[in-house]
C-alpha positions in Angstrom: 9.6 -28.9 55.7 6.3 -27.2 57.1 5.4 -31.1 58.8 9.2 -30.6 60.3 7.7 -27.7 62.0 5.4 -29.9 64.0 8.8 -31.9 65.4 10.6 -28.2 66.0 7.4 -27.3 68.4 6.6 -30.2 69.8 10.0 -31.9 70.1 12.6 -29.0 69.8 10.5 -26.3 72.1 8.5 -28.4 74.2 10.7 -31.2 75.3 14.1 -30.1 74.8 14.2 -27.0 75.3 13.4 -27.8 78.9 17.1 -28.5 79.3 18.2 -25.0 79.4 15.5 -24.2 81.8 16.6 -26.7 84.1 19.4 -24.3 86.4 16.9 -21.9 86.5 14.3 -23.4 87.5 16.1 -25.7 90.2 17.5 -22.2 91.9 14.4 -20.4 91.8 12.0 -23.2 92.7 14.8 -24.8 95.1 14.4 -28.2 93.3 16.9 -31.6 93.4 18.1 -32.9 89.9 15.9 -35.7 91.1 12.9 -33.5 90.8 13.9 -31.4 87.8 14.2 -35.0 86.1 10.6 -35.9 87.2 9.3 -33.3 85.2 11.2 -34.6 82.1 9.7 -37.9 83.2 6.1 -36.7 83.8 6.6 -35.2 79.6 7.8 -39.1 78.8 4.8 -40.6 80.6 2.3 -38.1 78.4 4.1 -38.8 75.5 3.6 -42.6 75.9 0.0 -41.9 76.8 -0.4 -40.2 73.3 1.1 -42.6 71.5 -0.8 -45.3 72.8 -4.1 -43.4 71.8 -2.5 -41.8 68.7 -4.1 -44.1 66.1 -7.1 -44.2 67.7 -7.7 -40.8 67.5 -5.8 -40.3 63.8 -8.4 -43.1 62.6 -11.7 -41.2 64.2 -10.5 -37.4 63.3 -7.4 -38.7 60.7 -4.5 -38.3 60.4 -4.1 -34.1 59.1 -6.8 -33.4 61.8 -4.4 -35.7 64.8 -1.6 -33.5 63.3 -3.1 -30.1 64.2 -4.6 -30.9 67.8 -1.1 -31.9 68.5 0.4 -28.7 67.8 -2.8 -26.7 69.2 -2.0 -28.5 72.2 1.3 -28.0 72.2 1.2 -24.3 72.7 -1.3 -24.1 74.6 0.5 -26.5 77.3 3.7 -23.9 76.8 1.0 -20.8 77.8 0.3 -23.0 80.7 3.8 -23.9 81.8 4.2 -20.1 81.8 1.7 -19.5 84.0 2.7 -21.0 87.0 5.3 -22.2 89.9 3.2 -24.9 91.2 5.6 -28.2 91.1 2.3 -30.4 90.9 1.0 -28.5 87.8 3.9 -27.9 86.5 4.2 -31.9 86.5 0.7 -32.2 84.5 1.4 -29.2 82.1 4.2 -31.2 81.0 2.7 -34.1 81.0 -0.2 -32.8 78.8 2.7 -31.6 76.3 3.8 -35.0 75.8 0.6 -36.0 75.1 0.4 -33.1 72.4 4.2 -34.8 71.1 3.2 -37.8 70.5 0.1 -37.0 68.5 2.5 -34.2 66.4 4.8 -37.2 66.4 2.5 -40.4 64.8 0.6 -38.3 62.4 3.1 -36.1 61.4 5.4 -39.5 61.1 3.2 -41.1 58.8 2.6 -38.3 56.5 6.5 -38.0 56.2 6.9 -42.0 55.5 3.9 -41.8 52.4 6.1 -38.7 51.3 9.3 -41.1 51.6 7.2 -43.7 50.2 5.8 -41.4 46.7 9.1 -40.1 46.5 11.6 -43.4 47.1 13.6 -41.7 49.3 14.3 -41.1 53.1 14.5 -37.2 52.3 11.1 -36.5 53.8 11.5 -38.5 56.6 15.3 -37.0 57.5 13.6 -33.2 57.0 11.0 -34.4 59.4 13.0 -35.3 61.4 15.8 -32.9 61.8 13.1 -30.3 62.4 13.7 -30.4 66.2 16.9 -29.1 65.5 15.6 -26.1 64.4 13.9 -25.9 67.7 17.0 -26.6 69.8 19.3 -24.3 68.0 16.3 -21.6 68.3 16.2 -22.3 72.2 19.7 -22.6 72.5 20.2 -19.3 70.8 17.9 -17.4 72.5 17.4 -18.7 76.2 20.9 -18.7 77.8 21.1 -15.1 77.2 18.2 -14.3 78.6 18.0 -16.1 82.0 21.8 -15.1 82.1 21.9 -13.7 85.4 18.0 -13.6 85.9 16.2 -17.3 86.6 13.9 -15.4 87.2 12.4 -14.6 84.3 11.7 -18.7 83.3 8.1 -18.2 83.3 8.9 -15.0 80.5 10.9 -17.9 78.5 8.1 -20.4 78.6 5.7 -17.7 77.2 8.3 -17.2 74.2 8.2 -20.7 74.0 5.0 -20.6 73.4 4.3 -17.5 71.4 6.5 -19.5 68.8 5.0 -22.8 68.8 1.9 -21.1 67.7 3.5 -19.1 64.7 4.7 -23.0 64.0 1.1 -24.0 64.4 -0.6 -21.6 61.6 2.8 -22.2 59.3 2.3 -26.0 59.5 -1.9 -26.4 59.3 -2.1 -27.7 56.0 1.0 -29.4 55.5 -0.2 -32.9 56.8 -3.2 -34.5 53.7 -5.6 -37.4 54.8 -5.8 -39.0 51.2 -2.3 -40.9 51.6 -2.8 -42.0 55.2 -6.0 -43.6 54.9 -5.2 -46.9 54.6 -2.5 -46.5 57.4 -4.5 -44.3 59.9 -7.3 -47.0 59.7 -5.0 -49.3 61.6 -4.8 -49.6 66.0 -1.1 -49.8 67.7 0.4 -53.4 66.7 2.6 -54.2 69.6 3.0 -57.8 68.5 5.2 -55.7 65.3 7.5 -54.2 67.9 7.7 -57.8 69.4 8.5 -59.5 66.0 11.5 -56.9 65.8 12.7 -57.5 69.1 16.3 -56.5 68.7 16.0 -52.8 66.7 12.8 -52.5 69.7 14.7 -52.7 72.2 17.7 -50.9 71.1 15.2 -47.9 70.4 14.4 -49.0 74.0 17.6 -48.1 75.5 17.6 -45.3 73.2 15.0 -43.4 74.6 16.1 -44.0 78.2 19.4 -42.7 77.5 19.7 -39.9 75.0 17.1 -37.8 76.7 19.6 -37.8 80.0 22.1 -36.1 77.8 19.8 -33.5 76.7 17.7 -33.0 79.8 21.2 -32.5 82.0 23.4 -31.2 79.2 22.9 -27.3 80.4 23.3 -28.5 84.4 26.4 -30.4 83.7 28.2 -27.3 81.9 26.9 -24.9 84.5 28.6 -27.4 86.8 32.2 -27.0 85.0 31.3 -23.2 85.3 31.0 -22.8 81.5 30.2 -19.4 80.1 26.7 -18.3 78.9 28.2 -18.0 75.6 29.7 -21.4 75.9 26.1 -22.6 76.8 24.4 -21.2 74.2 27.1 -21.7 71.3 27.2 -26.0 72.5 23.0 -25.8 72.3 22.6 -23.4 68.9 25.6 -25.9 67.7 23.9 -28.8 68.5 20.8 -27.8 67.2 22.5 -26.9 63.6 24.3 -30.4 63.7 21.0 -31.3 63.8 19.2 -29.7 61.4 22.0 -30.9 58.6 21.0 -34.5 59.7 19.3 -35.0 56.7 22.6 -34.4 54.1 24.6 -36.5 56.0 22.2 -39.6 56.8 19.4 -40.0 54.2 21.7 -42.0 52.1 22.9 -44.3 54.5 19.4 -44.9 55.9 18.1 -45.8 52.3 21.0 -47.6 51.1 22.4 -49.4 54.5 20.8 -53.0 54.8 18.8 -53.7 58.5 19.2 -51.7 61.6 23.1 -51.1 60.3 22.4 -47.6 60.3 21.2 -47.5 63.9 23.6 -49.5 64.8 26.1 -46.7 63.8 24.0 -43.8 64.7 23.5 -45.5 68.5 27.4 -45.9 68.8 28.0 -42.2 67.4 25.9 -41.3 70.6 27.4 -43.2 73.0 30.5 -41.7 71.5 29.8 -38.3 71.6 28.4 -38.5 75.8 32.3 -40.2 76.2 33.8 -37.4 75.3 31.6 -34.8 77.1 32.6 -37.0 79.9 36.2 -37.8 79.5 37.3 -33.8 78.8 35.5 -30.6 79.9 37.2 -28.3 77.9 35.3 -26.0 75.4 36.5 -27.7 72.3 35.4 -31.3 73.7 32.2 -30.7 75.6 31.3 -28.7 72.0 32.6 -31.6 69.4 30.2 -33.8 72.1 27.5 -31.2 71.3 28.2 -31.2 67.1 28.5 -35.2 66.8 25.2 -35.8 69.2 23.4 -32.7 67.4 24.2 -34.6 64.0 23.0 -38.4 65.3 20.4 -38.8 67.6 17.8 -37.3 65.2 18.9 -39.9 62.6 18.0 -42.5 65.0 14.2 -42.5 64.9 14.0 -41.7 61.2 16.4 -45.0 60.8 13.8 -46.9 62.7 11.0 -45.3 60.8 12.9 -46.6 57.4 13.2 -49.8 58.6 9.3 -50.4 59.5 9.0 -48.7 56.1 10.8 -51.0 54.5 9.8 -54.5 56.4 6.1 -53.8 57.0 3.2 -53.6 54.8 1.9 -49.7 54.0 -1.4 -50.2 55.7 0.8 -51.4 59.2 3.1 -48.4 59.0 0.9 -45.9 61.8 0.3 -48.8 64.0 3.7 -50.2 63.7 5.3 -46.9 64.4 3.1 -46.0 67.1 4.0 -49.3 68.7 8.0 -48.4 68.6 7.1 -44.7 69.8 5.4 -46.6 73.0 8.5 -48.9 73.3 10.7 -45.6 73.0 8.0 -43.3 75.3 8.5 -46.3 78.1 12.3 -45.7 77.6 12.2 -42.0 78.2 9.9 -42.3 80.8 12.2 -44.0 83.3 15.5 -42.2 81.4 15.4 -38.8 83.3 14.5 -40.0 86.9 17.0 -42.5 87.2 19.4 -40.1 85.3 18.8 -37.5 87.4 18.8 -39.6 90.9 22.6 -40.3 89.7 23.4 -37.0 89.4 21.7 -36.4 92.8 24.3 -39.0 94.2 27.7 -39.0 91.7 27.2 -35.8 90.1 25.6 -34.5 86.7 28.6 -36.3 85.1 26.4 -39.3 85.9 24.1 -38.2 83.4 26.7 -38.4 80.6 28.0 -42.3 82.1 23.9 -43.2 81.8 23.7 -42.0 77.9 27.1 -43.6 77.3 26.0 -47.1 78.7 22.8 -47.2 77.2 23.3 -46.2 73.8 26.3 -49.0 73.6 24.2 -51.1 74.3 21.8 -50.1 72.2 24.1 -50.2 69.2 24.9 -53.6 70.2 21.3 -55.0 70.1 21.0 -53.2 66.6 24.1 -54.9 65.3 22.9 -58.5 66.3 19.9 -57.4 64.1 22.4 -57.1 61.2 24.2 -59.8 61.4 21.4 -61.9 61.7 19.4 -60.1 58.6 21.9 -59.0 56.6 19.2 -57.6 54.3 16.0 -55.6 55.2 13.3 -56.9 52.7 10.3 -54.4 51.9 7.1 -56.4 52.9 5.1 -57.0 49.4 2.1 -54.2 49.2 -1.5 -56.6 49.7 -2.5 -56.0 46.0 -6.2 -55.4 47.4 -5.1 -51.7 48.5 -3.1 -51.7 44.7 -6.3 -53.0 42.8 -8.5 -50.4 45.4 -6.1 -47.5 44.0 -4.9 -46.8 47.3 -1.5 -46.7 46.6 0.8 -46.5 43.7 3.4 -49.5 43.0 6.8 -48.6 43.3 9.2 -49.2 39.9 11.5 -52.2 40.7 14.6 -51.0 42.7 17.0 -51.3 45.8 14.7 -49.8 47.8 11.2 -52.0 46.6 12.7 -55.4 45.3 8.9 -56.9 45.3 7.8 -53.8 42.7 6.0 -53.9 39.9 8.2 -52.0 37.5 5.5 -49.7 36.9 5.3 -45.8 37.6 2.3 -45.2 37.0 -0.6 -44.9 39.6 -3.4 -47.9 39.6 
């Protein structure tokens, strides 16, 4: 719960967040949605700078260490955001926050899965997860209200913004442990994995391009359809919830569901849920959108984490999972741009038709993984790292059919 923290500042504050800002921010800096995208874009291209480097600088400082620069950074890229109306900065303070991300992201990540791994369960992962929900629903709860009438005050919201990803920061230091990762964090970004698991790569692909168009324009496309600020704020703080009870409703299915199945499911849930934003603007239909996204897209990179977890050796699980979060950062680098040069053209319904289209499709790459695995196999542990007493065999089960039947640790 405290390494969820990390995804709540990092993810939930830093990135989305950003979303309600954006009406704000476009009337007071006179901005297109073009532009307001770019700056979603310019996070996406740090992020998939950190995640390129992320291993390399988990293996020299490890992992804990990677954990807590992220976050330090984090904040401090929030102070800076605060601190001025420059459009050029403003494009490098955001970038330097994806950065921050993507290191909170890998390390964080990999404690979770030797968490999942110790305790035979997606739990960890799901908590880690879900814990930019908490973020969201905080933002969503507290922002509309206050730039209600005054856009003004954005640089006051980014200073919140990062006032509170610092009490995250000291609540989350020593959450993240070096011991467990060591084997992992020695390892460099393996793009030739992502490659080998073409189809769940590039539906994570199309994920990232896609779902951030939804969050990024959500706030624009209700203010649009002249919703309330306390429509606003109840679809965000909903969403956010939905969210944060990711975990209860997915951890099973992740575990238990055979391949990319449960991507599959959680990518058409998606694409589902930007439909019906699309197809009906009433209150009760843009805030079902808000509850069935809130409750999916989470799921979807803890699904993908499962699966490396289950189909790749421990020691490849950082470099394997910072190779699909540089597949996903070059998805939601070009996402928001394009998203938002639609909206610039057709309208911010646009944004909703771009999430739509590319999280069906998505779904559909994921299924042809299923049917054509109908059963994810956990790679055998090399018994070097077992005999080195690196890690502990797992008993025999659904979840480790290659186990030892043994408990205890070597």
């Amino acid at each position: 719960m405290r390494l969820a923290l990390g995804i709540a500042s990092a993810l939930g504050l830093a990135r989305f967040a950003y979303g309600l800002l954006v009406p704000a921010m476009r009337s007071e800096l006179h901005w297109s949605f073009a532009q307001a995208g770019a700056l979603t874009t310019a996070n996406s291209l740090g992020y998939l700078l950190g995640a390129v480097t992320a291993t390399t600088v988990a293996r020299r400082v490890g992992t804990a260490a990677a954990f807590r620069l992220g976050m330090v950074l984090t904040a401090v890229t929030l102070a800076a955001t605060a601190a001025t109306s420059s459009y050029s900065l403003l494009l490098l303070t955001r970038g330097a926050a994806g950065v921050a991300g993507a290191l909170v992201f890998v390390a964080g990540g990999t404690a979770a899965s030797h968490a999942a791994a110790r305790a035979r369960s997606a739990v960890p992962l799901t908590i880690f997860f879900s814990g930019a929900g908490l973020g969201i629903a905080v933002s969503g709860a507290l922002i509309p209200p206050l730039l209600s009438h005054h856009p003004e005050r954005w640089p006051l919201v980014w200073a919140g913004l990062a006032l509170t990803a610092s009490l995250a920061t000291a609540a989350s230091w020593t959450a993240p442990r070096d011991s467990t990762e060591a084997v992992a964090a020695a390892a460099v970004t393996d793009l030739r994995a992502a490659a080998r698991l073409w189809q769940p790569a590039v539906a994570y692909l199309l994920f990232g391009a896609g779902y951030i168009a939804y969050i990024t324009f959500l706030s624009a496309y209700l203010a649009t359809h002249h919703a309330s600020v306390l429509q606003v704020a109840l679809t965000w703080a909903l969403l956010g919830r939905a969210a944060v009870a990711a975990p209860a409703l997915w951890s099973r299915p992740i575990a238990a569901w055979p391949g990319t199945r449960a991507l599959a499911v959680l990518l058409a849930l998606l694409a589902g849920a930007a439909a019906l934003a699309l197809g009906w603007t009433t209150p009760v239909a843009t805030t079902g959108s808000a509850i069935i996204y809130g409750a999916a897209f989470l799921g979807v990179p803890a699904a993908v984490t499962t699966f490396i977890r289950q189909t790749v050796p421990p020691a490849g699980w950082t470099a394997t999972i910072a190779a699909f979060t540089v597949v996903f950062a070059a998805g939601q680098t070009a996402g928001p741009y394009l998203a938002g040069t639609l909206a610039d053209h057709f309208g911010t319904g646009a944004t909703l038709v771009w999430t739509t289209a590319l999280c069906a499709t998505g779904a559909a790459f994921a299924w042809l993984r299923t049917r054509g695995h109908p059963a994810a196999r956990p790679a055998k542990t090399p018994r070097s790292a077992l005999e080195a007493g690196q890690l502990a065999p797992e008993p025999e089960s659904c979840s480790s059919p290659h186990g030892t039947g043994r408990t205890e640790r070597t």
